[in-house]
N, C-alpha and C positions, 0 to 999 in steps of 0.2 A: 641146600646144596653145599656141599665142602668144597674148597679149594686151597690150592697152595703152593708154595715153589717148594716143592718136596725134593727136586731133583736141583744138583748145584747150582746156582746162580752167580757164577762168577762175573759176568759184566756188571754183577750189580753191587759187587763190593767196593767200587770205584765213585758209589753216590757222594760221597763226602771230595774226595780225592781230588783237589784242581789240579793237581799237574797231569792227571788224564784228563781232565775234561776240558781243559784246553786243545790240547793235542790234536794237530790235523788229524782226519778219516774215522770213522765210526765204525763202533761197536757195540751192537744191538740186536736183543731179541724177542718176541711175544710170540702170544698163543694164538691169539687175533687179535688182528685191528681194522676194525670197517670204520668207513668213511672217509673223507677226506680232514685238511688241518680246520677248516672252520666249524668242520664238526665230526669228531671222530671217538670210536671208545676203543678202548685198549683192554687188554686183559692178559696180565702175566709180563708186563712189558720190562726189559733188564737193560741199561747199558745207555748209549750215550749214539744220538744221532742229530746231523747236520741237517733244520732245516732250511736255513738261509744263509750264505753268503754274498756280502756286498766288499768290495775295495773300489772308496773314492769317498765322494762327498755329495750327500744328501741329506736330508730330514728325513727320519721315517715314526710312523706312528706306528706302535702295537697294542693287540686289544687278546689279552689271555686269561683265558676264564676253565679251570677246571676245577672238578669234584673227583677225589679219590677217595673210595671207598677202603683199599686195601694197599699196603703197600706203598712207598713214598715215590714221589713224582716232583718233578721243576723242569721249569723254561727259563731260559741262561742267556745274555747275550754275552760274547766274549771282546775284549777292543782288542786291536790292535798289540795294546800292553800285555796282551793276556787278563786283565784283569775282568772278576766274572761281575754281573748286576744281574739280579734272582726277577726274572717279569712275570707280575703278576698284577691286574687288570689293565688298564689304559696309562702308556706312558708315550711319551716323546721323548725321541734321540738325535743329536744331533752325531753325524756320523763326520768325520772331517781328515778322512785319508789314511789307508793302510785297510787292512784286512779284519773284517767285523761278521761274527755268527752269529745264528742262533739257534741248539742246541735243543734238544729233548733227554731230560734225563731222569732217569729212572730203576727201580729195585724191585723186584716183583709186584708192579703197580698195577690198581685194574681201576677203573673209571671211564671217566667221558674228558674230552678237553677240547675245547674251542681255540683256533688263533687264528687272528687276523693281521698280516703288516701289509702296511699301507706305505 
């Protein structure tokens, strides 16, 4: 089977670019995506989406696990400062006031990817 982003993928020229991937509101798109976050696959996935925000303070644990076959893929949290940390398997964060996400981002990405925050 062939595939491919044959057709523009402009959200996904922004994979490198923090000063968009910080940026409140999302910009994203695929071809499908079944499942939900603890277990989902993706196919064709472009652009940069929100899926967690906290403002305050807590500990939280994340647990992110994926395989991409095609196409470059990461999970981001962003602090407060904006500044980014790239999650990938089981970390702890302490979170301690102001506005904290976590991001999916992606450039014509196909695979599978597991998250969990706790």
């Amino acid at each position: 089977m062939l595939s491919s982003c044959s057709m523009p993928q402009e959200k996904g020229i922004y994979y490198e670019d923090e000063d968009f991937i910080v940026q409140e509101g999302d910009s994203y798109s695929y071809l499908t995506c079944l499942g939900d976050l603890s277990d989902m696959e993706v196919r064709q996935y472009s652009g940069t989406q929100t899926i967690f925000a906290y403002s305050g303070v807590a500990m939280i644990n994340t647990s992110v696990i994926y395989d991409i076959t095609m196409g470059k893929f990461k999970v981001v949290l962003i602090d407060p400062n904006n500044e980014i940390t790239e999650l990938n398997g089981e970390q702890t964060f302490s979170l301690l006031g102001g506005l904290y996400q976590i991001k999916l981002i992606g450039d014509c990405a196909y695979g599978k990817v597991s998250i969990n925050i706790e």
